[in-house]
C-alpha positions in Angstrom: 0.0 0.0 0.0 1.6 3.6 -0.9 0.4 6.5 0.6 1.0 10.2 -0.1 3.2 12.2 2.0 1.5 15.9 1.7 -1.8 14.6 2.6 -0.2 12.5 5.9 1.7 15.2 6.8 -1.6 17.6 6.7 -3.3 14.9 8.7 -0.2 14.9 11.5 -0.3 18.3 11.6 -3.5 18.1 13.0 -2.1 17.2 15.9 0.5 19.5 16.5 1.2 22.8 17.8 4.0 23.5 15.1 3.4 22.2 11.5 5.4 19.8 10.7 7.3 18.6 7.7 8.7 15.2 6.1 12.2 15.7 7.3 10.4 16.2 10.8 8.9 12.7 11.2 9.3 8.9 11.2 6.3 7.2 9.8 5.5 3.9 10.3 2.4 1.4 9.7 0.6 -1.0 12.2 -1.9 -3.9 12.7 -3.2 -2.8 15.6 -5.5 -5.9 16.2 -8.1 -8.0 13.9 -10.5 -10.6 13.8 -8.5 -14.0 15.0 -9.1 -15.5 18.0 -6.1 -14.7 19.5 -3.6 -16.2 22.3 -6.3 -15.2 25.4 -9.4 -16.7 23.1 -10.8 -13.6 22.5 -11.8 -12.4 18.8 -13.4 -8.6 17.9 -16.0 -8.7 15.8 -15.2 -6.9 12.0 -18.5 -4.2 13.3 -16.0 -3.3 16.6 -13.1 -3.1 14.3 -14.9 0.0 12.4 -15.9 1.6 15.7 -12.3 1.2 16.9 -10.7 2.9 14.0 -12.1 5.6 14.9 -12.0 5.7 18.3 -7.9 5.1 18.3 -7.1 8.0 15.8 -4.9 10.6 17.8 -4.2 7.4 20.5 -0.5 7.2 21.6 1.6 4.8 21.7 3.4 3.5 24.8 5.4 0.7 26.2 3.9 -2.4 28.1 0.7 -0.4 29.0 2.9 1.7 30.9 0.8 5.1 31.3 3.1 7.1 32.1 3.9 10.5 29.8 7.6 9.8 29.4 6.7 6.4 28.5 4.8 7.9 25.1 6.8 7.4 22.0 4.3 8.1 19.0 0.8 9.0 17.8 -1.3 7.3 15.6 -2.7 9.7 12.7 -4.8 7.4 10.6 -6.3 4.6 10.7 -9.2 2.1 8.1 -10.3 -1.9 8.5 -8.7 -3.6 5.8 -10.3 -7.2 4.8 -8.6 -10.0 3.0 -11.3 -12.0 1.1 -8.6 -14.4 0.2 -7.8 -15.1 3.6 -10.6 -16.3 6.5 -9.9 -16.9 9.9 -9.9 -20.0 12.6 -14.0 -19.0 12.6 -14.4 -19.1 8.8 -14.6 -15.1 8.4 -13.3 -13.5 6.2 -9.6 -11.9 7.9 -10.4 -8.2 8.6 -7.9 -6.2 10.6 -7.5 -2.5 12.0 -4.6 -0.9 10.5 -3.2 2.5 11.3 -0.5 4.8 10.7 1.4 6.5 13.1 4.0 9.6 13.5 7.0 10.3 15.8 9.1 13.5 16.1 13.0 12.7 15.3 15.1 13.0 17.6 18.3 12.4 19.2 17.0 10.7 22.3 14.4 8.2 19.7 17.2 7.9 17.4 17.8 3.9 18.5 13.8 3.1 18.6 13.8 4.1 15.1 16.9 2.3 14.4 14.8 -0.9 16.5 11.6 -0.6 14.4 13.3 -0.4 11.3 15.6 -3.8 12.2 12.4 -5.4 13.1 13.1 -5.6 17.1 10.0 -3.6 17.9 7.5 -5.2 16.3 4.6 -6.3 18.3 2.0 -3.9 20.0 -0.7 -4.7 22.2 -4.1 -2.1 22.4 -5.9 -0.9 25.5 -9.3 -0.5 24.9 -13.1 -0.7 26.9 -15.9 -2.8 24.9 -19.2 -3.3 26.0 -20.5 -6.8 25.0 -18.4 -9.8 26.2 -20.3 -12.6 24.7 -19.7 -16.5 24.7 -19.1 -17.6 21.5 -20.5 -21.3 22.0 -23.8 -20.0 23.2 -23.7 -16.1 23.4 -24.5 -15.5 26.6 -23.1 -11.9 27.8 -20.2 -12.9 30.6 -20.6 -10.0 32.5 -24.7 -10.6 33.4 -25.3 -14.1 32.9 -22.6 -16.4 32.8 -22.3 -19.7 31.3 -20.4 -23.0 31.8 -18.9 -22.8 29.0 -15.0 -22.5 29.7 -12.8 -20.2 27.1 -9.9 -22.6 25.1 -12.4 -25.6 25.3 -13.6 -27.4 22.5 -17.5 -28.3 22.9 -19.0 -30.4 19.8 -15.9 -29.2 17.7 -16.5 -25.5 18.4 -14.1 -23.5 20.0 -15.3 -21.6 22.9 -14.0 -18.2 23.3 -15.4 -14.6 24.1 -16.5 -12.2 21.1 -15.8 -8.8 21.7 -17.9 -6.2 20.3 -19.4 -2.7 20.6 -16.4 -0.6 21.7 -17.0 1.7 23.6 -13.0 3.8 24.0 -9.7 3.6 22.9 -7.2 4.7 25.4 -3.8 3.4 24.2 -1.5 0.8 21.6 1.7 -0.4 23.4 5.3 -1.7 22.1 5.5 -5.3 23.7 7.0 -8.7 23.8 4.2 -10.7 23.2 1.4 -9.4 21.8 -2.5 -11.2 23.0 -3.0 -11.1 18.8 -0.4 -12.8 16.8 -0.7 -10.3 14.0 -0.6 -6.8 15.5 2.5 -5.1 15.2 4.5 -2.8 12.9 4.0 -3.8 9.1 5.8 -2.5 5.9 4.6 0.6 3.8 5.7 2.7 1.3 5.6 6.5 0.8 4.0 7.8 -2.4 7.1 9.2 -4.0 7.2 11.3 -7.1 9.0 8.9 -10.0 12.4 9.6 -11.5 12.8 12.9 -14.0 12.2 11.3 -17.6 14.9 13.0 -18.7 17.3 11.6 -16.3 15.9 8.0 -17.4 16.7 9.3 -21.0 19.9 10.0 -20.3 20.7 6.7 -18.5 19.1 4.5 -21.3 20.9 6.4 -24.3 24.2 6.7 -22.6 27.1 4.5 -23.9 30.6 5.1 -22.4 29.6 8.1 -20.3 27.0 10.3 -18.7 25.9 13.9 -18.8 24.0 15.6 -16.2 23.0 18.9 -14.2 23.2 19.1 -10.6 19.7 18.6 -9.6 20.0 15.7 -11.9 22.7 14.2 -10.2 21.4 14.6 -6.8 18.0 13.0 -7.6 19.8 10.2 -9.1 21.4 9.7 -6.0 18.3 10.0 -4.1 16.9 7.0 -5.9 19.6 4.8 -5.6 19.8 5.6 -1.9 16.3 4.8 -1.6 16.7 1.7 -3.7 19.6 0.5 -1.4 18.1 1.4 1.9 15.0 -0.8 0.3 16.9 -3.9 -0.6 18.6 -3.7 3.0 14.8 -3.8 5.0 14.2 -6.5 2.4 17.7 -8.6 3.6 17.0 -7.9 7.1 13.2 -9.3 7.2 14.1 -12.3 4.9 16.8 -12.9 7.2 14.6 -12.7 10.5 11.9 -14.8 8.8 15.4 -17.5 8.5 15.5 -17.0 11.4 12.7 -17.9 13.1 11.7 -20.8 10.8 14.9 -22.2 11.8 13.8 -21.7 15.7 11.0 -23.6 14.7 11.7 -26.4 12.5 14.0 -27.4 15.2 11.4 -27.6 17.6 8.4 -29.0 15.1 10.6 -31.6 13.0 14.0 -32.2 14.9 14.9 -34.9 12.5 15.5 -32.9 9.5 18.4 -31.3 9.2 17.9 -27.3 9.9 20.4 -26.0 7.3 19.4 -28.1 4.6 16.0 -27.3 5.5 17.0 -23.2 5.5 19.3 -23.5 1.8 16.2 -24.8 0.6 13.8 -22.0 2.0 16.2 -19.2 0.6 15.0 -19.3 -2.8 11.6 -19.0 -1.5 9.3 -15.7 -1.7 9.5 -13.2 1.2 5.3 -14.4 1.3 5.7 -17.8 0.9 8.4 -17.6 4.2 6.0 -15.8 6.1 3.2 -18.8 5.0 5.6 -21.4 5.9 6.8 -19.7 9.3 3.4 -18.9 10.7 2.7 -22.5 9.6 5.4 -23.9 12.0 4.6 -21.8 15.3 1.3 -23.2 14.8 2.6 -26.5 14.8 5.3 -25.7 17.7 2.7 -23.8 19.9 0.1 -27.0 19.8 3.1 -28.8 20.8 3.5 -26.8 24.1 2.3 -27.9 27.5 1.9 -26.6 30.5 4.7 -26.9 33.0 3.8 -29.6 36.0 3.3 -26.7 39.0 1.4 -24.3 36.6 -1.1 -22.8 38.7 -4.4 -20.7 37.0 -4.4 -17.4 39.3 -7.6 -15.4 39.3 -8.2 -11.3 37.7 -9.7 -9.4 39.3 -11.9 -7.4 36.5 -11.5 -3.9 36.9 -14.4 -1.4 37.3 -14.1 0.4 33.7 -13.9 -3.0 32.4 -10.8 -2.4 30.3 -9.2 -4.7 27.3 -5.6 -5.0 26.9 -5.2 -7.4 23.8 
């Protein structure tokens, strides 16, 4: 998805005192959360997703829920439901997710956050937000007036049982974390709308022979692009190389009797889609592998009075 970079800035500059301007700003894109049942079996409907993208536009972002102003790092400026009618979910919907866009100011002090976001260290975010229907999914009974005996993660009659989250009520906050509650939300790739190349430059190029000719401005939009084509093709070799990375992690763990580098020289001539297919395939298979350790103990939450969602 491209987007334009006058009409962002116009919409950031909503939310500041002193326009603005591209040099200003790091922009970044995120799934904030979507339809999945996710790691707590809980799922927002797709009509909670629309009311939520609205409710989260000017929302900061923060770290682990921490509310705290010095804990703030950015502000989310846009925001739309995207759906995927390629792709359906565990519950045979169609995959619809709440995407925004979000702004920080450069500076010296964010200068390594940046740097962390762009190697793909922060990644995963987490949303604070207050819904008003908490429903069972096996037989819909509201939670917080009637109850059921249904139990959330059990299977009854081949139907997973977990809570459906709808009419949302407020937004406070999206958080950095570790592990997110959905597997999906976190900081995704995007690319600015940028005006393409002067024609005569690409002229120049294609007709040249032994040499080239060209003005200053020329030269240094040249330059420009090929900076921007080699800062592309090093986010490109740094993702393919975490997604390596954790489908090595995980074929270790799903199939330890193949042989993990054979397994990886075969996967790098693979797509940067078809390794993110194959590695969300093996943490599924690694994660129903998991059990509980033998003293695991459930401890009780106490539901607090504004009845607030951190997913």
């Amino acid at each position: 998805m491209t987007f334009d970079i006058e009409q962002e800035l116009e919409q950031i500059n909503q939310y500041t005192r002193k326009a603005v301007t591209q040099d200003d700003v790091y922009l970044f894109t995120l799934t904030l959360c979507d339809n999945e049942v996710d790691r707590e079996f809980e799922r927002f409907t797709p009509e909670a997703l629309k009311q939520l993208a609205e409710l989260f536009k000017g929302k900061t972002g923060l770290f682990d829920h921490s509310c705290k102003s010095e804990q703030q790092s950015a502000r989310v400026f846009s925001t739309w439901v995207e759906t995927d009618s390629a792709r359906t979910t565990t519950q045979g919907e169609p995959y619809t997710s709440l995407k925004a866009r979000a702004y920080m100011i450069r500076t010296k002090e964010n200068e390594a956050l940046i740097a962390e976001i762009e190697g793909g260290i922060k990644k995963e975010v987490s949303v604070g937000c207050a819904m008003g229907s908490l429903c069972c999914s096996v037989c819909g009974a509201d939670r917080r007036t009637a109850g059921c005996d249904h139990s959330k993660g059990h299977t009854y009659n081949g139907q997973l049982c977990h809570d459906v989250l709808s009419d949302a009520r407020d937004a406070y906050e999206w958080s950095f974390v570790a592990v997110p509650a959905q597997r999906a939300a976190g900081v995704t790739k995007a690319f600015l709308k940028e005006e393409p190349m002067n024609p005569e430059i690409l002229e120049t190029v294609k007709a040249a022979d032994t040499g080239l000719s060209l003005s200053k401005p020329q030269l240094r939009q040249l330059q420009t692009e090929i900076a921007q084509l080699e800062q592309a093709g090093a986010d490109a070799a740094a993702y393919r190389a975490k997604l390596l990375s954790d489908i090595g992690r995980s074929v270790v763990l799903a199939m330890p009797q193949i042989d993990k580098s054979l397994f990886l020289e075969g996967c790098k001539a693979m797509t940067a889609q078809a390794l993110e297919r194959l590695c969300e395939s093996l943490k599924a298979q690694t994660k129903s592998m998991q059990r509980r350790p033998q003293l695991f103990t459930k401890t009780e939450q106490t539901p607090t009075d504004n009845h607030a969602f951190c997913i």
